[in-house]
C-alpha positions in Angstrom: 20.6 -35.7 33.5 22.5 -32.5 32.7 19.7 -30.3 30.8 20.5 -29.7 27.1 17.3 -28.5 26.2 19.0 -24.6 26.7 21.8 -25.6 24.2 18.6 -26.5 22.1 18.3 -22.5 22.5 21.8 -21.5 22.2 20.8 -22.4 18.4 18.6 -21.1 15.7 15.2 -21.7 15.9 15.3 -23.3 12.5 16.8 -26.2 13.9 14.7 -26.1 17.3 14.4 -29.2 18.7 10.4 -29.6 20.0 8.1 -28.5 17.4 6.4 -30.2 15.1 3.5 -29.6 12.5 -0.2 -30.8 12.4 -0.3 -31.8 8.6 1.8 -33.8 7.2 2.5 -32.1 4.6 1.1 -28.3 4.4 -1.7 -28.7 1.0 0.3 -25.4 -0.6 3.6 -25.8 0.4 5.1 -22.5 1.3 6.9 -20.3 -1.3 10.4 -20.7 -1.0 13.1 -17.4 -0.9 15.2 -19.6 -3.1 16.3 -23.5 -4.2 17.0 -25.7 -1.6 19.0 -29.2 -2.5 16.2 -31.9 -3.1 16.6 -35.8 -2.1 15.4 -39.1 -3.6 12.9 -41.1 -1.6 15.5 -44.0 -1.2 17.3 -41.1 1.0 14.8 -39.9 2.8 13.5 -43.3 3.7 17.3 -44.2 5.3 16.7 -41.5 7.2 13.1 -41.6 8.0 13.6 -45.5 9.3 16.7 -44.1 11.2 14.0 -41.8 13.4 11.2 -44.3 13.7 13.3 -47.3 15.2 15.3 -44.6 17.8 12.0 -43.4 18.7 10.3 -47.2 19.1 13.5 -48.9 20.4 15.1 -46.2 22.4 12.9 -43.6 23.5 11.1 -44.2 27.0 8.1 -43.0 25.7 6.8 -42.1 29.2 3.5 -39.6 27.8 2.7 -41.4 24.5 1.5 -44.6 23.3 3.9 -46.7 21.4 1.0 -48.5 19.1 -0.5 -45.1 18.2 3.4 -43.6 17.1 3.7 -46.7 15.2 0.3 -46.4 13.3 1.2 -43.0 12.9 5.0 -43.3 11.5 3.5 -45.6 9.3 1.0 -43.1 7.7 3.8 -40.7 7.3 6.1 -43.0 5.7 3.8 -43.0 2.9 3.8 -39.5 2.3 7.8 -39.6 1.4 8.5 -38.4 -2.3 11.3 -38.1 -4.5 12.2 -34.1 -4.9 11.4 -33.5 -1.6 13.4 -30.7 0.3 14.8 -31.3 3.5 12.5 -28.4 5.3 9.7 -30.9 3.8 10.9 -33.8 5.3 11.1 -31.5 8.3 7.9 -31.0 8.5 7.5 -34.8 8.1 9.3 -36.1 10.8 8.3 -33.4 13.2 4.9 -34.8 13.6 6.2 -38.1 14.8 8.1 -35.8 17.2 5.4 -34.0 18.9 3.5 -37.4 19.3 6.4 -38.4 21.2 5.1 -36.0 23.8 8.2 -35.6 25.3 9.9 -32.1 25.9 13.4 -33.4 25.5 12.9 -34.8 22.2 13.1 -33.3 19.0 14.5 -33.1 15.3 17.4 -29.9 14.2 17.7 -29.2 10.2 21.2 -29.4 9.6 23.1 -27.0 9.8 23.6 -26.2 6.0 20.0 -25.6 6.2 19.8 -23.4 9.2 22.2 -21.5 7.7 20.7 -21.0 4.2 17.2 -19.9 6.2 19.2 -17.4 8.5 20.6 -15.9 5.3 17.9 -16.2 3.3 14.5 -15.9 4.9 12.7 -13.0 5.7 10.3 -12.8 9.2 7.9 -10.6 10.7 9.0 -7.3 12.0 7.0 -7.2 14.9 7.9 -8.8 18.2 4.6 -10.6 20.0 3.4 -12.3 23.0 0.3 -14.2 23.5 -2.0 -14.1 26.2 -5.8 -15.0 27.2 -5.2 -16.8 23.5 -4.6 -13.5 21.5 -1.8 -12.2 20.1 -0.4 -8.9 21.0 2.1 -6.4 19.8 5.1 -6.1 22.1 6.8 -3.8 20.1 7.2 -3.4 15.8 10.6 -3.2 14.2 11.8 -0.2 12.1 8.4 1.4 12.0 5.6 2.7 14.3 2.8 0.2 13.2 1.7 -1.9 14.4 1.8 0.1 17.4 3.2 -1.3 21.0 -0.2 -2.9 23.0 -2.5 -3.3 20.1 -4.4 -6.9 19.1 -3.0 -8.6 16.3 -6.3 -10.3 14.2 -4.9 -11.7 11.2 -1.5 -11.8 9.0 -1.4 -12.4 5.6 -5.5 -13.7 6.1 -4.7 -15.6 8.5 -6.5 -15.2 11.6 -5.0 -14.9 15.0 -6.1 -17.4 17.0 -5.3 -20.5 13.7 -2.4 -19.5 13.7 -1.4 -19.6 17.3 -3.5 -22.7 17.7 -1.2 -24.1 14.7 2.0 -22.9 16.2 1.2 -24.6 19.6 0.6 -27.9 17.2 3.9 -27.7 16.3 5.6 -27.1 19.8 6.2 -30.4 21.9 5.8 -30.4 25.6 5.7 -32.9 28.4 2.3 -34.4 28.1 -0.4 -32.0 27.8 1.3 -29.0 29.2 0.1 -25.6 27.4 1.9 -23.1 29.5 5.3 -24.3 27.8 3.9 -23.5 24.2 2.7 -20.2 25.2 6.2 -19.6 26.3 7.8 -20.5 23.7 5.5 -19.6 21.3 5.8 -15.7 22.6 9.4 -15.4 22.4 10.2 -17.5 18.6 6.9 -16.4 17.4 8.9 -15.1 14.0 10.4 -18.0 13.3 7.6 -20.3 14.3 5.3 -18.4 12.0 7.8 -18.8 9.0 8.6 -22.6 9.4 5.3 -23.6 9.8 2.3 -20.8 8.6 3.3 -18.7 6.0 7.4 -18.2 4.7 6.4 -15.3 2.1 8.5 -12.3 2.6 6.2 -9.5 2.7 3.4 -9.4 5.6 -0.4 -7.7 5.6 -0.9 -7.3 9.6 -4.5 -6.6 10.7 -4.8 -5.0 14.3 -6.9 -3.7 16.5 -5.6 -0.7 18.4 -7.1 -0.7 21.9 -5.5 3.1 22.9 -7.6 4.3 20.0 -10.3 2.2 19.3 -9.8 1.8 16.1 -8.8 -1.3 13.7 -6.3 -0.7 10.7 -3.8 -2.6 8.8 -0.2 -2.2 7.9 2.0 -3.9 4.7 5.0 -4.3 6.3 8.7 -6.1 3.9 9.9 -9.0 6.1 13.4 -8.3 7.8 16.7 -10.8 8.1 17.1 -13.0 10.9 20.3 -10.6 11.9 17.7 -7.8 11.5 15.5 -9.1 14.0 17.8 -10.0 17.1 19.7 -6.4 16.4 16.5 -4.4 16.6 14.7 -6.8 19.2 17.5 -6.4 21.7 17.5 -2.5 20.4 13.8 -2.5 21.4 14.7 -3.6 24.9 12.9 -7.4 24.3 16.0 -9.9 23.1 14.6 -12.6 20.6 14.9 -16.1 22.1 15.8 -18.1 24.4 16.7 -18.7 27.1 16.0 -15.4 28.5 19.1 -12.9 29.3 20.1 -12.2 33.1 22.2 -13.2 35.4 22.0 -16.8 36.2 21.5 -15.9 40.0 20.5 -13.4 42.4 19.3 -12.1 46.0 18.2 -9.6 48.2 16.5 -9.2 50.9 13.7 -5.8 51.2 12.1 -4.6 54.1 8.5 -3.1 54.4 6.4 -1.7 57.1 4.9 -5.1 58.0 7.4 -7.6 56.8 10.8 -8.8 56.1 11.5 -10.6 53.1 14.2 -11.8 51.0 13.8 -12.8 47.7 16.3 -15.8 45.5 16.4 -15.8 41.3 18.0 -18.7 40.0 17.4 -18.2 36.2 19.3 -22.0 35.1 20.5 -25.3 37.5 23.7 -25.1 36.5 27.5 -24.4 37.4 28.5 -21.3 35.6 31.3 -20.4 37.7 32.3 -24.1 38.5 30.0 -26.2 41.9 31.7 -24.7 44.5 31.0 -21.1 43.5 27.0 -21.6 42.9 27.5 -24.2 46.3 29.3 -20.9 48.1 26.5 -18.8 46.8 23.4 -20.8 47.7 25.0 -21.1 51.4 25.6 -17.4 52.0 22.1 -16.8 51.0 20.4 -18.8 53.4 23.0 -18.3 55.8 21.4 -14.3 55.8 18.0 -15.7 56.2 19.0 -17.1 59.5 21.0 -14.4 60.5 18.2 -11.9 59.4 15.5 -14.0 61.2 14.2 -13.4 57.8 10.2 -14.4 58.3 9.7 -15.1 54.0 11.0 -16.3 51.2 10.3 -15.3 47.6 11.9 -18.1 45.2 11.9 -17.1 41.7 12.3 -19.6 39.3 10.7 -17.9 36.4 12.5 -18.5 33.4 14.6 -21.5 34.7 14.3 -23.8 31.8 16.5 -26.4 34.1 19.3 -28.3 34.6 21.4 -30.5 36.8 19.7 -32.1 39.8 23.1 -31.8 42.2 22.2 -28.1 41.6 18.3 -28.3 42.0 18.3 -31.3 44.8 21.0 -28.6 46.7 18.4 -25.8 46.8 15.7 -28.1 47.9 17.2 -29.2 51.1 17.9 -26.2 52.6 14.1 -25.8 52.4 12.4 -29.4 54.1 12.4 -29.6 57.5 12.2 -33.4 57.6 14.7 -35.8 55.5 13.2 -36.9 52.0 14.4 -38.5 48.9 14.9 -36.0 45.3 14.1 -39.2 42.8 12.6 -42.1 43.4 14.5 -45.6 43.8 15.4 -47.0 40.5 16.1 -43.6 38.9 19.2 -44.1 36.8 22.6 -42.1 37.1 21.7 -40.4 40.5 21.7 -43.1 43.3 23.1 -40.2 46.2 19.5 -38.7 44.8 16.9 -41.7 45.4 18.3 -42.2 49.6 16.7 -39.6 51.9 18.9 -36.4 52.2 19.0 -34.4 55.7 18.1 -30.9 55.9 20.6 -28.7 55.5 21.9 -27.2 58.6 20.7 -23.3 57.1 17.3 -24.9 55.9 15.5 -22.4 55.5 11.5 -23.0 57.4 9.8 -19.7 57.0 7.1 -19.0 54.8 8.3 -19.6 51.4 6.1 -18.5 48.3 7.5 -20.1 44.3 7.2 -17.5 41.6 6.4 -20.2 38.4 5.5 -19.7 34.6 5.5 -22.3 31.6 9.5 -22.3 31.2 9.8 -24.0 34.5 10.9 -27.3 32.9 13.2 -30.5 33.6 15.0 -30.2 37.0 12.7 -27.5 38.1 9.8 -29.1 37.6 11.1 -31.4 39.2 12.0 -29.4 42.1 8.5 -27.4 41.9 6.8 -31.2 42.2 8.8 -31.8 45.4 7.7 -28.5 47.2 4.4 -29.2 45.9 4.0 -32.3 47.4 5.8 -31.9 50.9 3.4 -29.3 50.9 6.6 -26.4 51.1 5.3 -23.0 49.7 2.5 -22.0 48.0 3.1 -21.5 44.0 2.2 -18.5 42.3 2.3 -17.4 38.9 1.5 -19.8 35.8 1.5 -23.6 36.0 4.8 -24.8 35.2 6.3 -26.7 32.3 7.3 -29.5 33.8 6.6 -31.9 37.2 7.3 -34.6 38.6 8.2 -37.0 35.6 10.1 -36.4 32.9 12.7 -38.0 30.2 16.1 -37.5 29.2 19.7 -38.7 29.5 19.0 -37.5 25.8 21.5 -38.6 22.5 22.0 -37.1 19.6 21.9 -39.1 16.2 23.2 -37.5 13.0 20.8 -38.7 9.9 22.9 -40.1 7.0 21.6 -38.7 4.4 20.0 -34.9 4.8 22.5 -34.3 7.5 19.7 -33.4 10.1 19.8 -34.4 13.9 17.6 -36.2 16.0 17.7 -35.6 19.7 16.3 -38.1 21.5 15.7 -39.4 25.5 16.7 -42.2 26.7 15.7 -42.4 30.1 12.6 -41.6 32.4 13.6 -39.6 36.0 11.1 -39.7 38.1 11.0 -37.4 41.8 9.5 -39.2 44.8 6.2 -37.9 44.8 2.8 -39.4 44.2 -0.3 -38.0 43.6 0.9 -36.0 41.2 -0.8 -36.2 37.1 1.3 -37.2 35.0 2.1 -35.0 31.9 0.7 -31.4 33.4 3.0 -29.0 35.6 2.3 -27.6 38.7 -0.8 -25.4 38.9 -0.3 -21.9 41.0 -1.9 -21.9 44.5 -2.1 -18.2 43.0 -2.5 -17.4 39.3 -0.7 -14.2 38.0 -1.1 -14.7 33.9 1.1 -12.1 32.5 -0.4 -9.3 30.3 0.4 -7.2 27.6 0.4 -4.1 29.4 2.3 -5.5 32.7 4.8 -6.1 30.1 5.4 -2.8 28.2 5.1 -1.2 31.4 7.5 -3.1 33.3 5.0 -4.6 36.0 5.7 -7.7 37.7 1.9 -8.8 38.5 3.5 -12.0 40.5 5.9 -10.2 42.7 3.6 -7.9 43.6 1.1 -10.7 44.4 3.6 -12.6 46.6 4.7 -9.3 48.3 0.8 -8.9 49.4 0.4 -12.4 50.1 3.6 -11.9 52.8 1.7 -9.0 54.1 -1.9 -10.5 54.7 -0.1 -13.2 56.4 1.5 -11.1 59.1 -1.7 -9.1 59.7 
């Protein structure tokens, strides 16, 4: 189960894989920048039939209920019209998608079509991020309004908190996760907005500027998708995702009370080849021994995922006792469902998980293991995955509009219980991230794991 949801990334938004829309079809369908190539119903119907039976024969369906996506894909069926373009059938299909519930699932435009939006469309010159449920200005884009910090109330009329709660509509997630949207919502708000609110060019931005106490507006033209990730990354705030860094990295810090030593491991995956990230994990916890090093900050913030050799090989050189990664039965890893030994450098200190809402797929699944062994104590945000999630995903080229589904195929399962199904791992410690932690570099959850290491040696 080798993660492709951060290849998902790796392309543009307009061909993301999890999101979906709410309606149907929107009532006023959004002005378009020019004329897109229109199909028959015959075609869309061969291709519409194409996604229902992959998704009803195929799919594992592990958070939804199959007689509810039927009834459903059957009411959408019958909104398919000749003319239609293919971002309309988009915004068909994608429905069906986030009913699917499932955060390896999803439907790409092709890629005629993400190309004609990148070079087309024009998005919102103002980089956000959401939290408490509002939207905030990170930072704006060739001007000064609206300025870095301040509350973003409405664009275009549109208030704020419709048109995150219609953005999160269109994001899919395992089962009822939230944090997940939020995350991705934040960091592909521009796009997001533009498939699925409002695609004119030219942007009215109502704000509420908390430094002055004052509320104002701004007109502000729309910029090019090439616009946007040259002046976001200018800004300091890359668009996108998955999040820039190195894949992995360690230190250890002293204080006046404590020693600590602190892992970031940003992806589950093999850049340099298995026995490099192998080599790498050893030496670390090879220091905490030889260090006597007392705690043990794991950050997995960010870690969208990836390959369970990777994930399973990080969590047994932190159990004490010998325990199975996935329950028996689980398909493609049988070394994974017998119980594995500790590691000889296992590391039994106190351990503290730094978590937020990317924390998906193979960390989840590592997050649900700690979690229920009772290793560490979580803190952060709840993450975006747990204990059960499906994949072992395909991808199915559609005949006709030349779009992609990408669907699961299998459920993997950890060997947990007790665990609900469909929500991620709540923090034993909540650390929400806000606006002003951001701008101002601030790590809230670091800083709350660093005191939680020093109450615990007083």
């Amino acid at each position: 189960m080798i993660l492709r949801f951060i290849i998902v990334f790796g392309a543009a938004i307009s061909s993301f894989a999890c999101i979906g829309s709410p309606p149907a079809v929107p009532a006023t369908p959004p002005a378009r920048l020019d004329q897109p190539p229109v199909f028959s119903r015959a075609d869309l119907l061969e291709d519409f039939d194409r996604v229902a039976d992959i998704l009803l024969t195929r799919n594992p369906l592990a958070f939804a209920d199959k007689g509810e996506i039927s009834r459903f894909i059957r009411q959408q069926r019958e909104v398919l019209r000749d003319g239609m373009s293919e971002l309309d059938f988009y915004r068909i299909l994608t429905p069906i998608v986030v009913k699917v519930r499932c955060g390896h699932t999803g439907i790409f435009l092709s890629p005629a079509e993400d190309t004609r939006l990148r070079s087309s469309q024009r998005y919102l010159p103002v980089l956000v991020r959401i939290t408490a449920g509002c939207l905030y200005v990170l930072s704006p884009l060739g001007s000064e309004e609206p300025p870095p910090g301040s509350e973003i109330s409405a664009i275009n009329g549109s208030p704020s908190d419709e048109i995150i709660a219609r953005i999160y509509d269109n994001i899919t997630a395992d089962g009822a996760n939230v944090t997940r949207k939020t995350y991705v919502a934040s960091r592909l708000f521009n796009d997001l907005y533009s498939l699925f609110i409002d695609d004119h060019p030219d942007f009215r931005v109502e704000y509420r500027d908390a430094a002055r106490g004052v509320s104002s507006a701004v007109e502000l033209e729309g910029i090019s998708k090439a616009t946007l990730e040259r002046e976001a990354a200018g800004a300091g705030f890359p668009y996108g995702l998955p999040e820039q860094g190195p894949a992995f990295s360690f230190s250890t810090s002293s204080t006046a009370h404590a020693e600590a030593a602190v892992l970031k491991i940003r992806m589950f995956f093999f850049p340099a080849g298995r026995s490099d990230y192998e080599a790498f994990i050893d030496r670390c916890f090879a220091t905490l021994a030889e260090k006597k090093t007392r705690a043990l900050i794991l950050d997995l913030r960010g870690n969208w995922g990836g390959d369970p050799e990777a994930s399973s090989y990080v969590f047994s050189r932190l159990i004490s006792m010998p325990a199975r990664y996935f329950e028996e039965g689980t398909p493609l890893y049988g070394p994974l469902t017998k119980p594995m030994p500790p590691a000889p450098n296992a590391f039994t200190g106190m351990l503290l998980v730094l978590t937020d809402g990317a924390c998906f797929s193979s960390t989840g699944h590592l997050c649900s293991l700690l979690r229920f062994h009772g290793r560490g104590l979580f803190v952060g945000e709840e993450t975006g995955g747990s204990w059960t999630t499906t994949d072992a995903s395909q991808d199915y080229r559609l005949p006709r509009t030349g779009m992609r589904l990408h669907s699961s195929n299998a459920a993997f399962r950890t060997a947990v219980t007790g665990l609900p199904v469909g929500r991620g791992i709540v923090p034993d410690r909540e650390a929400t991230v806000e606006i002003g932690d951001i701008l101002t570099g601030r790590d809230l959850a670091m800083e709350l794991a660093m005191r939680m290491i020093l109450a615990d040696e007083d």
